[in-house]
N, C-alpha and C positions, 0 to 999 in steps of 0.2 A: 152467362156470368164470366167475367173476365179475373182472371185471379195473377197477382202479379209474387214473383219470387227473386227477393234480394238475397246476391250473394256476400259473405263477408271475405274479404281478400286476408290471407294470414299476414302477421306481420315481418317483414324481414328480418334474418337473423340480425343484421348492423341496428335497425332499430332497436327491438330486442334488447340485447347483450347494451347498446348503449342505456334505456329504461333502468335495467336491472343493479348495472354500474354504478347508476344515477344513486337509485332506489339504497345501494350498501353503503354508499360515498354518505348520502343525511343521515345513516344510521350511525356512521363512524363518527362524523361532527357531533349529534346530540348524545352519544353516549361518551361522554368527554371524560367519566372518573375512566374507565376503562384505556381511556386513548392517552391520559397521564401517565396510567400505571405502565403502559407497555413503554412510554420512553423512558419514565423517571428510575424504574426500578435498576433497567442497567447501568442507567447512570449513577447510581445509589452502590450497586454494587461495583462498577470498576471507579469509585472512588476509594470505596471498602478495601478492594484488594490493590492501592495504588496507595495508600497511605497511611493501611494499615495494617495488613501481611507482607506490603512489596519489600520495605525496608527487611523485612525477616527472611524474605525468598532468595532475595534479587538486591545483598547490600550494595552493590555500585549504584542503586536508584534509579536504573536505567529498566526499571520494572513494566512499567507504564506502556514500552517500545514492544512488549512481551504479550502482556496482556488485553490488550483492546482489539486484536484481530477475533480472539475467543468473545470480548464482551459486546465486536458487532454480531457475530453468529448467535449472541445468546437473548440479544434483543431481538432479530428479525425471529428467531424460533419463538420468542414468546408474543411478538405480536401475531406469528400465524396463528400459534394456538387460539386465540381469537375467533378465529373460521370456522374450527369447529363447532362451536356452542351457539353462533349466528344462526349455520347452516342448520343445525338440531332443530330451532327455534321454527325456523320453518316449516321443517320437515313431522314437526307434530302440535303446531297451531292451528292447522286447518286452511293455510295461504295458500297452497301447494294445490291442494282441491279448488281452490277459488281460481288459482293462473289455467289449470286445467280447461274451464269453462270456457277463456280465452282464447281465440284465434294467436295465437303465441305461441314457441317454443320452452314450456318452462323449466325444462336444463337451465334455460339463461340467467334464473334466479343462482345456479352456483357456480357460474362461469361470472358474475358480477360480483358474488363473495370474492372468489379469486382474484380478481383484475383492482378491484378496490384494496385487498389486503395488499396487493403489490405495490400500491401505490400510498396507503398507509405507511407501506415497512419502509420504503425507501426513505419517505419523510423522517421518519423516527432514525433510520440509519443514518442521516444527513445530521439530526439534532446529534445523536451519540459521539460522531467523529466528529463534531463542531466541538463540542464541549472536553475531548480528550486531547485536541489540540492547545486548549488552553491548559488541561493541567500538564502537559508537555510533552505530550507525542507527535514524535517528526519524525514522518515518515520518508523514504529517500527516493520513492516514487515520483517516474514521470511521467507525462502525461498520458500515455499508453497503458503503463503498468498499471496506473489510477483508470483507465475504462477496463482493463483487462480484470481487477480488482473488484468493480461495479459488475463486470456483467456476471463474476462469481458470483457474488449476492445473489443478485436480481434470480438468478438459476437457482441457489437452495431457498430461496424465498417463493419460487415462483413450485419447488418439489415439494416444499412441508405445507405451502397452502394448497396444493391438491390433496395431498396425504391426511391432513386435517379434515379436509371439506368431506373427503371419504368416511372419514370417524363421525364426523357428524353428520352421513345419510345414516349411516348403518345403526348409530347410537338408540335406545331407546328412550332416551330424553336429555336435556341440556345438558343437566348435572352428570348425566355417566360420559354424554362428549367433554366435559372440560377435566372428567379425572381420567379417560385414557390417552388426550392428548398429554396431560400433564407429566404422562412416563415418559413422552419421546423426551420434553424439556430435563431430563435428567442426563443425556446422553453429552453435551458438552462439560459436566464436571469429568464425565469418564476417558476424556481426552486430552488432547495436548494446550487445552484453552487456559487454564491456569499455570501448571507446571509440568516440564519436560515428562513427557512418559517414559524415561529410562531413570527418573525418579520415585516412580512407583515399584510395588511387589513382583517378581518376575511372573506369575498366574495371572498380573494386571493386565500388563506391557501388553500382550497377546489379542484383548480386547482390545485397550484403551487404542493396540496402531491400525488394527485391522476395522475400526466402525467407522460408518461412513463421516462421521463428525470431524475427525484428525485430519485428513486429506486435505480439506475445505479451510479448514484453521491453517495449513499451510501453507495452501497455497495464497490464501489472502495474506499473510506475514511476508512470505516469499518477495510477494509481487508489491508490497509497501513498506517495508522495510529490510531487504535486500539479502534476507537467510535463505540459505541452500532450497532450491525448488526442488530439485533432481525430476524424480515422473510425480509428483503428488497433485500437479497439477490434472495430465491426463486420468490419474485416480480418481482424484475429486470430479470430476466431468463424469466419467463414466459411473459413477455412485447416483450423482446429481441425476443422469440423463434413464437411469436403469430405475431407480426409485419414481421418479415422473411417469414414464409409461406406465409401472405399475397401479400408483397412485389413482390415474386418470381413469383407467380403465376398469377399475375398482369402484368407480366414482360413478362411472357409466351404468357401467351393470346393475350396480346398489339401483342409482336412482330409477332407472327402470322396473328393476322389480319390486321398488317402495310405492315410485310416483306414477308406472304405464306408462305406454308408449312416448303420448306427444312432448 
């Protein structure tokens, strides 16, 4: 009796990570109330605080120059948070057992969370800065300082959507991933995103200059509208770059010990 034994080939990690990519990218298009609410809200509030606290803050009017570096960090932070409740979503429906069964790597379900939230945040960061240029933000940025400016982002966008995806391996359901990311989104009112932090309580100041949020808020103001950089840049990179390794590796670990090896 002749018995024959087919082998199955894994799939590559490039195929992989692209599938999964693929897989978060339809999820982000069909869940469209969610994909409003992460561009519309910022835009909601830095009209809020552009016409009608600025006049109160900032009477030269020149409010608007002040406040949109804080309301891009505050949209890319809330469309990460997104990541978490995704990745949650997986990690306790039962899909994660089903990729298992696979000739796959399924890591690649939250390295595709990632790669899509990146590519979500940038979209909605592009809508925020389209729209604040019309209510009258001119920025004095050139073409350099505009990629040097980008690739901030892209960096704390690319740190909170690890840091999230971590919240939601370790979470024990959706709802507990979207209320402890919802503490990080608090962390831009406690910094330099609204108003000068030598305008707060001096017990403030202390937080509000030393969290990773201030540095990032400065350096993107710095590099498009022409205020003192001094080191806040190199701060912010090392915040950005020290949080990500954490993040990831947090990410790692989790999902091994939730999901097993492969």
């Amino acid at each position: 009796m002749i018995t024959s034994q087919t082998t199955v080939q894994p799939a590559s990690i490039w195929v992989t990570n692209r599938v999964f990519i693929g897989r978060s990218l339809r999820h982000s298009i069909r869940n469209t109330e969610a994909l409003i609410m992460a561009i519309m809200l910022p835009v909601m509030l830095m009209l809020l605080f552009t016409y009608v606290f600025g006049g109160a803050i900032e009477p030269s009017g020149n409010y608007v120059n002040y406040v949109v570096p804080g309301i891009i960090l505050l949209c890319a932070g809330f469309g990460s948070s997104s990541t978490a409740v995704d990745v949650s979503n997986d990690m306790t429906n039962g899909i994660i057992e089903r990729f298992r069964t696979m000739p796959i790597q399924a890591i690649g379900v939250i390295t595709g969370h990632v790669v899509a939230s990146l590519i979500r945040n940038m979209m909605a960061t592009g809508v925020v800065i389209a729209v604040a240029l019309l209510v009258g933000f001119r920025p004095t940025a050139n073409a350099v300082e505009w990629l040097a400016a980008l690739g901030v982002i892209l960096l704390f966008i690319l740190t909170f959507t690890w840091l999230f995806a971590a919240i939601g391996i370790v979470a024990g359901s959706p709802s507990a991933a979207s209320g402890y990311g919802f503490i990080l989104l608090f962390l831009p009112y406690l910094s330099s995103a609204f108003v000068p932090t030598d305008t707060m309580p001096s017990w403030l100041q202390g937080i509000a200059n030393h969290q990773p949020i201030t540095p990032v808020i400065e350096t993107i103001r710095g590099l498009l509208t022409g205020t003192p950089l001094q080191q806040q840049g190199w701060i912010a990179v090392a915040w950005c770059v020290g949080i990500l390794l954490i993040a990831f590796l947090w990410s790692m670990l989790s999902f091994r010990r939730r999901a097993g090896q492969r």
